[in-house]
Every structure is written in structure tokens, then in C-alpha cells.
PDB file of the backbone (N, CA, C, O) and the ligand in Angstrom, with CONECT records:
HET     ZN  A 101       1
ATOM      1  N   UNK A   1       0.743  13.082   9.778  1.00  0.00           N
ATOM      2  CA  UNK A   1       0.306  11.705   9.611  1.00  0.00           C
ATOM      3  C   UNK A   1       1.346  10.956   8.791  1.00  0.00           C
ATOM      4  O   UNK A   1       1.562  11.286   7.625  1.00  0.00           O
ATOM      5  N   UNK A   2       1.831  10.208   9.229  1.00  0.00           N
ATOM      6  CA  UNK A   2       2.661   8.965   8.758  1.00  0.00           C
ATOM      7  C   UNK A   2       2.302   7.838   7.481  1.00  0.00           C
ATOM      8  O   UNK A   2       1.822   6.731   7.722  1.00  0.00           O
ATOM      9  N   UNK A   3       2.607   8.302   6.154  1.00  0.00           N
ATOM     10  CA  UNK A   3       1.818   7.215   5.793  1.00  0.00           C
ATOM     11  C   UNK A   3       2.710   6.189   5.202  1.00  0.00           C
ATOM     12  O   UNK A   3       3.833   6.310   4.712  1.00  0.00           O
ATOM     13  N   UNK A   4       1.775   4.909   5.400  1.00  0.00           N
ATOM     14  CA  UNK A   4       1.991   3.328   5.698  1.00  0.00           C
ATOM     15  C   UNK A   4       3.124   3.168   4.301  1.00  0.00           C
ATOM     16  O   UNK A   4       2.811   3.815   3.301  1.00  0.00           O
ATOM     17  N   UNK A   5       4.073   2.545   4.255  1.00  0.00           N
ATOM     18  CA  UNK A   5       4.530   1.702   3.038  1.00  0.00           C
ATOM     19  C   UNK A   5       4.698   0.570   3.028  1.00  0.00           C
ATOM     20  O   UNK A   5       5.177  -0.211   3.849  1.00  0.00           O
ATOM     21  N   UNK A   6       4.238   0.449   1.940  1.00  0.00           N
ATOM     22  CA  UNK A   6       4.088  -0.832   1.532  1.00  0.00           C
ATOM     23  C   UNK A   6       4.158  -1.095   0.254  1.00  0.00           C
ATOM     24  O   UNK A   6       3.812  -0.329  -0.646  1.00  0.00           O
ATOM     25  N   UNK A   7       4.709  -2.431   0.103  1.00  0.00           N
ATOM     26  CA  UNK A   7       4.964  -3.357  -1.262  1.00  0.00           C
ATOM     27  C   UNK A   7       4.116  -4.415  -1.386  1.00  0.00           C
ATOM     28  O   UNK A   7       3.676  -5.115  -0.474  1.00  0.00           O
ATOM     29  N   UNK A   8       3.913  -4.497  -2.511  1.00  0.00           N
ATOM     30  CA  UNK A   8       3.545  -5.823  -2.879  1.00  0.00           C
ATOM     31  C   UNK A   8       4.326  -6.245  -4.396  1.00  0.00           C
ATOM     32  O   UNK A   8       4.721  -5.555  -5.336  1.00  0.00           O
ATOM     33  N   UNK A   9       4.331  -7.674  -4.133  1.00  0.00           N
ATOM     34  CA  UNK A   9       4.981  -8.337  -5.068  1.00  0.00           C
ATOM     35  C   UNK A   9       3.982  -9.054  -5.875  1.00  0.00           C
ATOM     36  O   UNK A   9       3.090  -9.548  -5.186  1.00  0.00           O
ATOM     37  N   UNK A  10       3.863  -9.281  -7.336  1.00  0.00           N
ATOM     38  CA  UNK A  10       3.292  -9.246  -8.440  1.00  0.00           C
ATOM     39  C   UNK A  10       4.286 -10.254  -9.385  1.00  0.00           C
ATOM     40  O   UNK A  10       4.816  -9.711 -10.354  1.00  0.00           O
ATOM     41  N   UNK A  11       4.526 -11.511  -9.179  1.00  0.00           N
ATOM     42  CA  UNK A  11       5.302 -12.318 -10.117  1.00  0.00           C
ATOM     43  C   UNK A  11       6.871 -11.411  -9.891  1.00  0.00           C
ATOM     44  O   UNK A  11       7.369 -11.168  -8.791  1.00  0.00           O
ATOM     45  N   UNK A  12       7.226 -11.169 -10.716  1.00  0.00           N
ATOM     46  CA  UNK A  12       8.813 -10.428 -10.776  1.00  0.00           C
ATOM     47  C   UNK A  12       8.786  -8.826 -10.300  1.00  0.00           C
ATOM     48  O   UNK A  12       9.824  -8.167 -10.236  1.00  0.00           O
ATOM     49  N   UNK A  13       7.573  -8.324 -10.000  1.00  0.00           N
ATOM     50  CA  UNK A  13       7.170  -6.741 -10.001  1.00  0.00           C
ATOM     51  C   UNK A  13       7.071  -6.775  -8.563  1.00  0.00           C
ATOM     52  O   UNK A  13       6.400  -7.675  -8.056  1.00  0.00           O
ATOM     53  N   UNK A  14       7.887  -5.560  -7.527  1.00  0.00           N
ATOM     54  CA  UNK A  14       7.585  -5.031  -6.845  1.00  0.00           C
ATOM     55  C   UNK A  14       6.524  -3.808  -6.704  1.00  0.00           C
ATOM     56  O   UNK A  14       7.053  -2.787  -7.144  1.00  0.00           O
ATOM     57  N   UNK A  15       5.661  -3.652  -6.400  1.00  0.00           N
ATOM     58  CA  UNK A  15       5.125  -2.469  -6.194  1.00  0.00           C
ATOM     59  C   UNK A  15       5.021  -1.499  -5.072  1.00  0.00           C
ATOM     60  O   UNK A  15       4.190  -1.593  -4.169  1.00  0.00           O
ATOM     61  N   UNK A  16       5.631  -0.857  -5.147  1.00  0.00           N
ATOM     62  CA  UNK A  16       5.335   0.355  -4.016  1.00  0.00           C
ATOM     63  C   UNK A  16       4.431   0.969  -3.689  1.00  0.00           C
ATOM     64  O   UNK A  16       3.450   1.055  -4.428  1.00  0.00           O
ATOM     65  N   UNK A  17       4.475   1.491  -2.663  1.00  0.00           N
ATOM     66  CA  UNK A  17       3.365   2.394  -2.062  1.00  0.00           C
ATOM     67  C   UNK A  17       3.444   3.214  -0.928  1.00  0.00           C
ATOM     68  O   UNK A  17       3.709   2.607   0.109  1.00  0.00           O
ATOM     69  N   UNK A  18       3.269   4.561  -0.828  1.00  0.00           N
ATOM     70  CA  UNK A  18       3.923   5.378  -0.066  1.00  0.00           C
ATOM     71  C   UNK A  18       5.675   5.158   0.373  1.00  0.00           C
ATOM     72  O   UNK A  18       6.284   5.365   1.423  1.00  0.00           O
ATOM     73  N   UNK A  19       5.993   4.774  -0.637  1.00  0.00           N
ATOM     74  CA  UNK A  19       7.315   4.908  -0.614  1.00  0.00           C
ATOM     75  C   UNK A  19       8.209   5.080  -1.643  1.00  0.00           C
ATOM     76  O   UNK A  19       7.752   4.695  -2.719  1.00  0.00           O
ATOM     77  N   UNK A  20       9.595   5.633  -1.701  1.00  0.00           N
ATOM     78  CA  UNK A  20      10.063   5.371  -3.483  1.00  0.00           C
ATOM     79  C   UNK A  20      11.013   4.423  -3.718  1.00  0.00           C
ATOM     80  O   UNK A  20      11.541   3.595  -2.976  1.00  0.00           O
ATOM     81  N   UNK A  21      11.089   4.577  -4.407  1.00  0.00           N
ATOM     82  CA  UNK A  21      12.497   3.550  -5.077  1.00  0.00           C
ATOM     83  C   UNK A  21      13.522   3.319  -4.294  1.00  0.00           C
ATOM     84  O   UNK A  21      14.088   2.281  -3.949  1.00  0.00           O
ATOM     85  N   UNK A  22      13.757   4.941  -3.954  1.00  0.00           N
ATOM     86  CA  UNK A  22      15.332   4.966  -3.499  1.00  0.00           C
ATOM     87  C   UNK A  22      14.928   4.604  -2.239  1.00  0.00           C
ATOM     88  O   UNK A  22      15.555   3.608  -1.878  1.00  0.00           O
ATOM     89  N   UNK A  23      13.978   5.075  -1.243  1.00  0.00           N
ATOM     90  CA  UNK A  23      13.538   4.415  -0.074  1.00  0.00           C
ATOM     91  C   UNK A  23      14.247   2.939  -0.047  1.00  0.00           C
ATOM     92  O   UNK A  23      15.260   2.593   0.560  1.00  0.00           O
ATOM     93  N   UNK A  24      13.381   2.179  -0.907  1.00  0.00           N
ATOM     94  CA  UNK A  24      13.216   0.783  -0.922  1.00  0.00           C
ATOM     95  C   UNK A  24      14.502   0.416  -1.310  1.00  0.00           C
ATOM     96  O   UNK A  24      14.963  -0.572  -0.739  1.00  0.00           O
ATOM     97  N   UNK A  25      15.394   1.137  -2.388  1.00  0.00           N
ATOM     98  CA  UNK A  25      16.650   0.453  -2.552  1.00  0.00           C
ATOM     99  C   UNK A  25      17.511   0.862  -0.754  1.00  0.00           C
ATOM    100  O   UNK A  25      18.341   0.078  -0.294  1.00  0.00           O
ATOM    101  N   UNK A  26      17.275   1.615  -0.313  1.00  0.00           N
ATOM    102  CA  UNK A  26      18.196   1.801   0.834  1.00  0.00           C
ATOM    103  C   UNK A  26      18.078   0.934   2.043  1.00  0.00           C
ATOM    104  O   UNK A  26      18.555   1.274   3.126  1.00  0.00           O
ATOM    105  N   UNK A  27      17.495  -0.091   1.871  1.00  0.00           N
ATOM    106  CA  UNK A  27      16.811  -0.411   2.983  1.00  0.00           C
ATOM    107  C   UNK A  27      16.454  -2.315   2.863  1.00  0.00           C
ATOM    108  O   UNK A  27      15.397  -2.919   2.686  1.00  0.00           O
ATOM    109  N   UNK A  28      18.009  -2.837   3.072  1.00  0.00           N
ATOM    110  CA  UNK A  28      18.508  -3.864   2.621  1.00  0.00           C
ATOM    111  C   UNK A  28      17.406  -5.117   3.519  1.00  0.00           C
ATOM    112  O   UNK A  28      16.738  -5.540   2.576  1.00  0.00           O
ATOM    113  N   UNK A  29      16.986  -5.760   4.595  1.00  0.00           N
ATOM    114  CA  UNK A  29      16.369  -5.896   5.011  1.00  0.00           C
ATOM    115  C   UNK A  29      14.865  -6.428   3.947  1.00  0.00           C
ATOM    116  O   UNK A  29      14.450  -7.551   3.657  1.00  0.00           O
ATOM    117  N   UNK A  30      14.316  -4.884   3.551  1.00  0.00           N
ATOM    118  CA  UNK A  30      13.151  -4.830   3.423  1.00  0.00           C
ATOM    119  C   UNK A  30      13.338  -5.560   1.672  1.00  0.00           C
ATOM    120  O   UNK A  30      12.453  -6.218   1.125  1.00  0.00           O
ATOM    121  N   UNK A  31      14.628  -5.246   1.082  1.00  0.00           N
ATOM    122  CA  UNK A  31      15.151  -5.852  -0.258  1.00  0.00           C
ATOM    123  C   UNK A  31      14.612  -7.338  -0.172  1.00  0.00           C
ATOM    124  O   UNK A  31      13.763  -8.009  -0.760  1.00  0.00           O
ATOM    125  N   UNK A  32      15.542  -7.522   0.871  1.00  0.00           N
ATOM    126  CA  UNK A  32      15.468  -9.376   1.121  1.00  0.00           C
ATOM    127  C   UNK A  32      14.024  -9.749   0.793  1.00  0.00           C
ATOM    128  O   UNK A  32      13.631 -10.309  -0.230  1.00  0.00           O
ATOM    129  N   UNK A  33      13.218  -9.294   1.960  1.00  0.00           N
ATOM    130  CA  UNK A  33      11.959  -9.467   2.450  1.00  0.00           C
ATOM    131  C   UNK A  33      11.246  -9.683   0.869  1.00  0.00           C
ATOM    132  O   UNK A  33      10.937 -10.864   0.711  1.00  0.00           O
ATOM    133  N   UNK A  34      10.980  -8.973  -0.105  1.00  0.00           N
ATOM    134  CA  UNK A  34      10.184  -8.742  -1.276  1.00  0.00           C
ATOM    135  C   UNK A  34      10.911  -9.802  -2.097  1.00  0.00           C
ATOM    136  O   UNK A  34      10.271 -10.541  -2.845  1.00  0.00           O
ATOM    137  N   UNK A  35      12.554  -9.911  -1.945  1.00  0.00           N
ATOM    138  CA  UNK A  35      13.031 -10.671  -2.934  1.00  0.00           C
ATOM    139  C   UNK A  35      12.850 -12.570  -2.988  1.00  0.00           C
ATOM    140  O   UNK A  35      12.962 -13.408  -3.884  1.00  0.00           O
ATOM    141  N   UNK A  36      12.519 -12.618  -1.499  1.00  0.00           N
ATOM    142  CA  UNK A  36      12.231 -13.910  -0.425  1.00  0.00           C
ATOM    143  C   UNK A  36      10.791 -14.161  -1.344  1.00  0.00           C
ATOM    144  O   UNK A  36      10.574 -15.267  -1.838  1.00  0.00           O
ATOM    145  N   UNK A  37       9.908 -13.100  -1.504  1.00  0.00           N
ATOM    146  CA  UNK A  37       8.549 -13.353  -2.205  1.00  0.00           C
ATOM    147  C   UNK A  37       8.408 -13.574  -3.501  1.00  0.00           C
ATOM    148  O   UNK A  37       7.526 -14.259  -4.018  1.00  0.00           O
ATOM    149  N   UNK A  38       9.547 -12.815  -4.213  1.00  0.00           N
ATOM    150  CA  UNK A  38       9.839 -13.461  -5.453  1.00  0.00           C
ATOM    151  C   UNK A  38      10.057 -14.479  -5.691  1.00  0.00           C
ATOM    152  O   UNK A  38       9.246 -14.932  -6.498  1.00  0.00           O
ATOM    153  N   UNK A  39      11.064 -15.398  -5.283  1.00  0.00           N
ATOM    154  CA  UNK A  39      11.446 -16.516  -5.195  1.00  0.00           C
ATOM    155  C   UNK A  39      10.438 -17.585  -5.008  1.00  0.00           C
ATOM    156  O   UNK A  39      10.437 -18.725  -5.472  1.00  0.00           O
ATOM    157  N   UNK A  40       9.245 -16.765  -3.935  1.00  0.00           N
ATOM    158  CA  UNK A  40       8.304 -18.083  -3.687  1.00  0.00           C
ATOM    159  C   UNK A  40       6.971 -17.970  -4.880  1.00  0.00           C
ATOM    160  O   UNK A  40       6.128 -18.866  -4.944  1.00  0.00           O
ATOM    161  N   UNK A  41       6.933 -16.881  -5.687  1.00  0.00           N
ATOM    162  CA  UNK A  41       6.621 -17.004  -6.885  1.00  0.00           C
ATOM    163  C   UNK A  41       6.922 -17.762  -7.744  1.00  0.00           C
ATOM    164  O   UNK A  41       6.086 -18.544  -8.195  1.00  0.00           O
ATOM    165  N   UNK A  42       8.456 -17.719  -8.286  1.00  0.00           N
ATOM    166  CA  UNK A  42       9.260 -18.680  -8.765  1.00  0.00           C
ATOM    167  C   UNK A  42       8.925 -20.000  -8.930  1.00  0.00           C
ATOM    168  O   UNK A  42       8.616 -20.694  -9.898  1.00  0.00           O
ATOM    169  N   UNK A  43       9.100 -20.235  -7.401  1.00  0.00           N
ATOM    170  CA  UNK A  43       8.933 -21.516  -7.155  1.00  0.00           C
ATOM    171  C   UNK A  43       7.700 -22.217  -7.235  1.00  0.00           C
ATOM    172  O   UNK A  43       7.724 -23.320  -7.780  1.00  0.00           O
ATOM    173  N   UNK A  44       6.197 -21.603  -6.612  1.00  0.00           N
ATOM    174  CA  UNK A  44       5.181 -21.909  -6.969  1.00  0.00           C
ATOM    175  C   UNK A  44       4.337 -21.747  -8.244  1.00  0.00           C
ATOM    176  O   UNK A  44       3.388 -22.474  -8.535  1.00  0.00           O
ATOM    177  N   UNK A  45       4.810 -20.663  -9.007  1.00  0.00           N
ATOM    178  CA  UNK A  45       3.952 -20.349 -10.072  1.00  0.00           C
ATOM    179  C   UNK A  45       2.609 -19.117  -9.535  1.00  0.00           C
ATOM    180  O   UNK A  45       1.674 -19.228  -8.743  1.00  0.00           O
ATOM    181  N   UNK A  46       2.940 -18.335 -10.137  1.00  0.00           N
ATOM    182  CA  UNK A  46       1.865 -16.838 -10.230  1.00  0.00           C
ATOM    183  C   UNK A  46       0.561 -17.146  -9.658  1.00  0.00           C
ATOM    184  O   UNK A  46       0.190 -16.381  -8.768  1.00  0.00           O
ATOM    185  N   UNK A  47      -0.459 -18.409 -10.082  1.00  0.00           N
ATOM    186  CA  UNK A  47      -1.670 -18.616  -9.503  1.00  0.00           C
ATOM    187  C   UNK A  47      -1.175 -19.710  -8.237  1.00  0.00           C
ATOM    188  O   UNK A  47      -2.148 -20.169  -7.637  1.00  0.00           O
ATOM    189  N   UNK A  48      -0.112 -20.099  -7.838  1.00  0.00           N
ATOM    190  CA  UNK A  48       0.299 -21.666  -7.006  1.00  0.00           C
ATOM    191  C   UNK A  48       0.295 -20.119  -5.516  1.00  0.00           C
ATOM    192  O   UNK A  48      -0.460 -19.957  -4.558  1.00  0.00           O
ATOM    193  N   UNK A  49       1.690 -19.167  -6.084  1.00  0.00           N
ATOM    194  CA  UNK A  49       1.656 -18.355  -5.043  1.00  0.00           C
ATOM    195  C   UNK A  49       0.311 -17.697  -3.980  1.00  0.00           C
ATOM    196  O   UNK A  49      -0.075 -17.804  -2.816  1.00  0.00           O
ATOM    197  N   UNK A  50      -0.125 -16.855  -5.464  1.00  0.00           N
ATOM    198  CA  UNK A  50      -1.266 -16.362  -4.854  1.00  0.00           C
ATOM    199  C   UNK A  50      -2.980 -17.109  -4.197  1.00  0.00           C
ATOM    200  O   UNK A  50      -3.908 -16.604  -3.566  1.00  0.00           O
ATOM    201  N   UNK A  51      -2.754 -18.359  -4.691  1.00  0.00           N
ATOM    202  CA  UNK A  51      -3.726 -19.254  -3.979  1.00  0.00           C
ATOM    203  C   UNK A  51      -3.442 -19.781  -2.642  1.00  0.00           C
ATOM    204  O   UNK A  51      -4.351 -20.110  -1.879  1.00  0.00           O
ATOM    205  N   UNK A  52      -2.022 -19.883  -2.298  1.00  0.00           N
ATOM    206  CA  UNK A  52      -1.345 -20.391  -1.254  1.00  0.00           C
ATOM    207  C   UNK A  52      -1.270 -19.324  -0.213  1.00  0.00           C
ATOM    208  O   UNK A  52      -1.400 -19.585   0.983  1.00  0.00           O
ATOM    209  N   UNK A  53      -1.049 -18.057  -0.698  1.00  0.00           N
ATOM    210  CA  UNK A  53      -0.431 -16.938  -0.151  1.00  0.00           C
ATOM    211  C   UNK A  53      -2.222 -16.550   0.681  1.00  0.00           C
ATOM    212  O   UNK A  53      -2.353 -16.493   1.904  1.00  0.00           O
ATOM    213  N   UNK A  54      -3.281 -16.353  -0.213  1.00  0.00           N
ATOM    214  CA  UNK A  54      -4.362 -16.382   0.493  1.00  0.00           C
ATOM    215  C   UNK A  54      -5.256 -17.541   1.374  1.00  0.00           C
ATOM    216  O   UNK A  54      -6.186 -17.067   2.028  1.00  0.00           O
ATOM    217  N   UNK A  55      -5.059 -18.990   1.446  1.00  0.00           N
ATOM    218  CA  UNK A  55      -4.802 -20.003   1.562  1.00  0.00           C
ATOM    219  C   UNK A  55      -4.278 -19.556   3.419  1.00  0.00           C
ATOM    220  O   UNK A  55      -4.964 -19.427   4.434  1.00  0.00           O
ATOM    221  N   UNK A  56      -3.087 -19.456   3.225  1.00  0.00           N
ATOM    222  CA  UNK A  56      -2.489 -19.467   4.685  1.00  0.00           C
ATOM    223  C   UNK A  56      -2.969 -17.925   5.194  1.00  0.00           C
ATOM    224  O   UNK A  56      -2.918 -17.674   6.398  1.00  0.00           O
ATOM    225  N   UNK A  57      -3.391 -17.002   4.328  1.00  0.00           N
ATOM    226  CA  UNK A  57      -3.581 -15.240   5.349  1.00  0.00           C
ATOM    227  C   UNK A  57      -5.228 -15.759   5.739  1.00  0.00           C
ATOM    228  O   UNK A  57      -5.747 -15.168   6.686  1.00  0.00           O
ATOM    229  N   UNK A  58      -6.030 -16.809   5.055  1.00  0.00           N
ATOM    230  CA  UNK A  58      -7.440 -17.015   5.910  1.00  0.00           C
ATOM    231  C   UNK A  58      -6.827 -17.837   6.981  1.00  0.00           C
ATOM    232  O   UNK A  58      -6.864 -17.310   8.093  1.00  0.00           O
ATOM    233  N   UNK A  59      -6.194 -19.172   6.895  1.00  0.00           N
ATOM    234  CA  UNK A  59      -5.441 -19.562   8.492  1.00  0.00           C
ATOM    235  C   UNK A  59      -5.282 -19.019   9.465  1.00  0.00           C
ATOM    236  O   UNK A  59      -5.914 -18.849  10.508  1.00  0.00           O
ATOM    237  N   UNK A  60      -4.161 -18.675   8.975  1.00  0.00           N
ATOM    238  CA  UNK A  60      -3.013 -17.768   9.858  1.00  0.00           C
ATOM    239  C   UNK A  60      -2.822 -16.321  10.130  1.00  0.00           C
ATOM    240  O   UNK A  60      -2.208 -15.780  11.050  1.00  0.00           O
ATOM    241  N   UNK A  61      -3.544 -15.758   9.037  1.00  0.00           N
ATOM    242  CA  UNK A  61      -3.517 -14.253   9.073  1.00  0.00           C
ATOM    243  C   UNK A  61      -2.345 -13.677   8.226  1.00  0.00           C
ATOM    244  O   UNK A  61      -1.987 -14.052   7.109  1.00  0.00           O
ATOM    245  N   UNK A  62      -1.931 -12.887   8.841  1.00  0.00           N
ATOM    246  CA  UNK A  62      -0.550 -11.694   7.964  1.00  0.00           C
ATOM    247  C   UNK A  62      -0.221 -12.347   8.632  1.00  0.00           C
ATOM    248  O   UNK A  62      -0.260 -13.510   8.228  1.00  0.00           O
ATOM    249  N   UNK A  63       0.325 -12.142  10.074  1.00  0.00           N
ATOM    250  CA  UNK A  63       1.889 -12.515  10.334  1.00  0.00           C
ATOM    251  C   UNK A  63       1.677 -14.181   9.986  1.00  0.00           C
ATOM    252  O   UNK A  63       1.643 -14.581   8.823  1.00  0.00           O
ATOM    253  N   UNK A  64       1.578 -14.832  10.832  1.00  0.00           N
ATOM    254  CA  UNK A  64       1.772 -15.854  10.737  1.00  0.00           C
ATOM    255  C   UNK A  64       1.792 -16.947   9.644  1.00  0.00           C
ATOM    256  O   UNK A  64       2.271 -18.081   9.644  1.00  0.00           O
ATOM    257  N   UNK A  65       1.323 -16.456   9.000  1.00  0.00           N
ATOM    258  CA  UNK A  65       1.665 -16.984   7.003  1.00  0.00           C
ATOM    259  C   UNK A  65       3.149 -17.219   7.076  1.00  0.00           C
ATOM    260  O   UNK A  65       4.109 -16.615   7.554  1.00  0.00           O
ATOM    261  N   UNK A  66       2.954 -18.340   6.409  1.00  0.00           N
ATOM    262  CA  UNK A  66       4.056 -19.425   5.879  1.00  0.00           C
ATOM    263  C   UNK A  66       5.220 -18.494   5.266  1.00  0.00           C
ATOM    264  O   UNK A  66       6.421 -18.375   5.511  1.00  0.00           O
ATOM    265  N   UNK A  67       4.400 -17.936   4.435  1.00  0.00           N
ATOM    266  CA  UNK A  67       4.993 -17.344   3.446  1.00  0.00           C
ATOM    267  C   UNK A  67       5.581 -15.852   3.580  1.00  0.00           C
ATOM    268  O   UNK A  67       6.339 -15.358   2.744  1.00  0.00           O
ATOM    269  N   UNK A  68       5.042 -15.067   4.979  1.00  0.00           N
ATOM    270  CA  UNK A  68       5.848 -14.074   5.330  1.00  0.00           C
ATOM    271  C   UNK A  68       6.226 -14.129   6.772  1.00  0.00           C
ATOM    272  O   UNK A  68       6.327 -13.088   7.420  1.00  0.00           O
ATOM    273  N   UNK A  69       6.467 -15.464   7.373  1.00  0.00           N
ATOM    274  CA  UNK A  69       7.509 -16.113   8.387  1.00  0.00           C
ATOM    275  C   UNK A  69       8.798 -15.950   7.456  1.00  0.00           C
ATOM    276  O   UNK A  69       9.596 -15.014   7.417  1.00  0.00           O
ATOM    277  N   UNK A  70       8.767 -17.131   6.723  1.00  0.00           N
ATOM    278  CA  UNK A  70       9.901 -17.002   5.467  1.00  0.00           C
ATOM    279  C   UNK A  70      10.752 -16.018   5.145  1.00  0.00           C
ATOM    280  O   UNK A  70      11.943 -15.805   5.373  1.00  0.00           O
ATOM    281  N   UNK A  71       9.381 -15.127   4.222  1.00  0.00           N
ATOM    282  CA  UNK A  71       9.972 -13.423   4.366  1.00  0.00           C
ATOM    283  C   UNK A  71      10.994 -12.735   4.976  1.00  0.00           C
ATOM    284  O   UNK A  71      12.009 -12.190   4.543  1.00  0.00           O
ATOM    285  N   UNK A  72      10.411 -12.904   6.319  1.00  0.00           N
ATOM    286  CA  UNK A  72      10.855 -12.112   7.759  1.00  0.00           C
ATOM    287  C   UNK A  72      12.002 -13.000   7.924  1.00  0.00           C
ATOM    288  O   UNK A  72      12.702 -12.307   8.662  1.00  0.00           O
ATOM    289  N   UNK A  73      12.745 -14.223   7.697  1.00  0.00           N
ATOM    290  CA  UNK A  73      13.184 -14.835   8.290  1.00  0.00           C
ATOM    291  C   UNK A  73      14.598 -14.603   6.522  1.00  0.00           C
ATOM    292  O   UNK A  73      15.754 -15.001   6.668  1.00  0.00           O
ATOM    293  N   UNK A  74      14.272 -14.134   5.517  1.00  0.00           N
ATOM    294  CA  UNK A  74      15.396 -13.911   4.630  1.00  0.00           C
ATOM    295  C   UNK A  74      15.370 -12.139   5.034  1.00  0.00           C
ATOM    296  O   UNK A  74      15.321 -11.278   4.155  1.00  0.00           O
ATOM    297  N   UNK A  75      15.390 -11.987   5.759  1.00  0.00           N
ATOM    298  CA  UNK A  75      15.614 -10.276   6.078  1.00  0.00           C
ATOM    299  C   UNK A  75      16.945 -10.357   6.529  1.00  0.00           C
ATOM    300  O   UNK A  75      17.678  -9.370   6.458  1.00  0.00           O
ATOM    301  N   UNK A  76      17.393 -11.598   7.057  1.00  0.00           N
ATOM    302  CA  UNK A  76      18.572 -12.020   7.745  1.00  0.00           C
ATOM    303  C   UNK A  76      19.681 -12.559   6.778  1.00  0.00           C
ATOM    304  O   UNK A  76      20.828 -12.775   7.171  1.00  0.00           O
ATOM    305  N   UNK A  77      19.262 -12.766   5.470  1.00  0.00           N
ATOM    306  CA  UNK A  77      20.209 -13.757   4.914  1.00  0.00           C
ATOM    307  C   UNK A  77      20.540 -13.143   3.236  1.00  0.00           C
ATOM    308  O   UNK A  77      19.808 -13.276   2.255  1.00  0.00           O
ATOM    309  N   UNK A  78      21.801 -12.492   3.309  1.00  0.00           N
ATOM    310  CA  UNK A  78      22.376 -12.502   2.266  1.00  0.00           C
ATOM    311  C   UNK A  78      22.071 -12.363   1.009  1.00  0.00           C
ATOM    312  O   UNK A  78      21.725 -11.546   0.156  1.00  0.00           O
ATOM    313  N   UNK A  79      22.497 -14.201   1.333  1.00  0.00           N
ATOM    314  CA  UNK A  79      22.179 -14.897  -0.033  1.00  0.00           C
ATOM    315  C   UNK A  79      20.799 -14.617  -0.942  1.00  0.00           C
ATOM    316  O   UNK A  79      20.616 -15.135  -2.044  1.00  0.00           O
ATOM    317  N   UNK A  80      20.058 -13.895  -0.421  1.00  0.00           N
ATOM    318  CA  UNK A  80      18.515 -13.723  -1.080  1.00  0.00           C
ATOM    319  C   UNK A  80      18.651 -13.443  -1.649  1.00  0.00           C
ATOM    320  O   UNK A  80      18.229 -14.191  -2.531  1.00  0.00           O
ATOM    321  N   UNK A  81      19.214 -12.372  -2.160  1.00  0.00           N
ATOM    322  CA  UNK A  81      19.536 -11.592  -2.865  1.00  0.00           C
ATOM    323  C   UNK A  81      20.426 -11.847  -4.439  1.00  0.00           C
ATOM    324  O   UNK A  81      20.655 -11.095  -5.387  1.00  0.00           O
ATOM    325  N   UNK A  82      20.775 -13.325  -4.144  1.00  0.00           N
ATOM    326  CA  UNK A  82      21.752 -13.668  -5.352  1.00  0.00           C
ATOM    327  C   UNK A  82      20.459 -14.326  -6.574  1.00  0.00           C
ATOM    328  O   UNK A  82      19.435 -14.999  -6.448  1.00  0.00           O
ATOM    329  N   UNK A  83      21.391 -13.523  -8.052  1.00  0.00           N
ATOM    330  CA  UNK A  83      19.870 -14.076  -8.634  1.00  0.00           C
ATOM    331  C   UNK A  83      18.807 -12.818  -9.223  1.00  0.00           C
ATOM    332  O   UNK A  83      18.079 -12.792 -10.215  1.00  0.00           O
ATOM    333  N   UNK A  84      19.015 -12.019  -8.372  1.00  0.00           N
ATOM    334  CA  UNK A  84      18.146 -10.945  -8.370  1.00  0.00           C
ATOM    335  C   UNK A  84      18.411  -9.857  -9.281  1.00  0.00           C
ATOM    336  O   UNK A  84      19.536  -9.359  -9.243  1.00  0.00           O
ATOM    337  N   UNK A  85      17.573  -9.417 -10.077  1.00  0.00           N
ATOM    338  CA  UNK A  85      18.477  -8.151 -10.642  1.00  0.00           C
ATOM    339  C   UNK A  85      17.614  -7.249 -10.424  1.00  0.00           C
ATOM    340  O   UNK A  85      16.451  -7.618 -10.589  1.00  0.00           O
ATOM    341  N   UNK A  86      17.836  -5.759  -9.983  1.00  0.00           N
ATOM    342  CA  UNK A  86      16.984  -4.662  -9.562  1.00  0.00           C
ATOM    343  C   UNK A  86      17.174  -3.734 -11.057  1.00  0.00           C
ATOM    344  O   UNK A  86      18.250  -3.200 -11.323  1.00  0.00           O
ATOM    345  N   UNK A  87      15.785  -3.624 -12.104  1.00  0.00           N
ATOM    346  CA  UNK A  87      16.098  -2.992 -13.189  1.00  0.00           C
ATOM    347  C   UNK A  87      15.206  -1.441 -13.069  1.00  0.00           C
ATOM    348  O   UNK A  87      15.299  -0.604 -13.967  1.00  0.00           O
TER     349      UNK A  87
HETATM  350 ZN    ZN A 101       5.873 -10.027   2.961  1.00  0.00          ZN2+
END
């Protein structure tokens, strides 16, 4: 049995799950993706995110959320990554 990983992001905190560190550091893509969610923390504020973030998953659901279109869409880009420090 395969099990699921997954992150969630928590203000500046990634959290893992069924996966480790080094997983997650190897696996540039999925970097972006969490770091894309940071940013929209950032930008909204801890309760702005998570009101918004549930807000669009009753809409839209998982995929289609604003906020992990976005995501999916800095999996592609670099630059996400600037800014970031992995401690
Ligand atoms: Zn996401």
C-alpha cells in the first residue's frame, strides 16, 4: 500500500506527511508548490489565508481553488523560490 504524501502549510511551517524531508527537499516542483502557499500567507495574513483558502475549497473544491491553481502554476517558475529559506 502506497501511502499518500502530503504537506500542508501552516504560516511559514511546512508540514509533512508520509513523507521526509529529504523526499520533499528533492523534489523541486513540489518545493515551489508549498513555497507559492507561503507567499499567499504572506500576503494575506494567517486568518486572510485560511478563510480564503476554505472560502474557495467550499466553491471550487481542491483543484480548482484559486489558491492551488496558483500553486500548480509556480511548480513552473523559478523565481518562487527567491526569498525562501529552507531551515
Ligand atoms: Zn497546494
Amino acid at each position: 500500500m502506497r501511502v499518500q504524501s502530503v504537506a500542508m502549510v501552516l504560516g511559514r511551517t511546512i508540514h509533512l506527511h508520509g513523507a521526509s524531508r529529504e523526499r520533499f527537499l528533492s523534489d523541486v516542483a513540489w518545493m515551489r508548490h508549498e513555497a507559492c502557499h507561503i507567499k499567499q500567507y504572506q500576503r494575506f495574513g494567517f486568518f486572510g489565508f485560511l478563510w480564503r483558502y476554505f472560502a474557495e475549497y467550499l466553491r471550487r473544491g481542491y483543484y480548482n481553488n484559486i489558491l492551488e491553481v496558483a500553486a500548480r502554476a509556480a511548480e513552473q517558475d523559478p523565481a518562487i523560490l527567491d526569498n525562501i529559506e529552507i531551515i
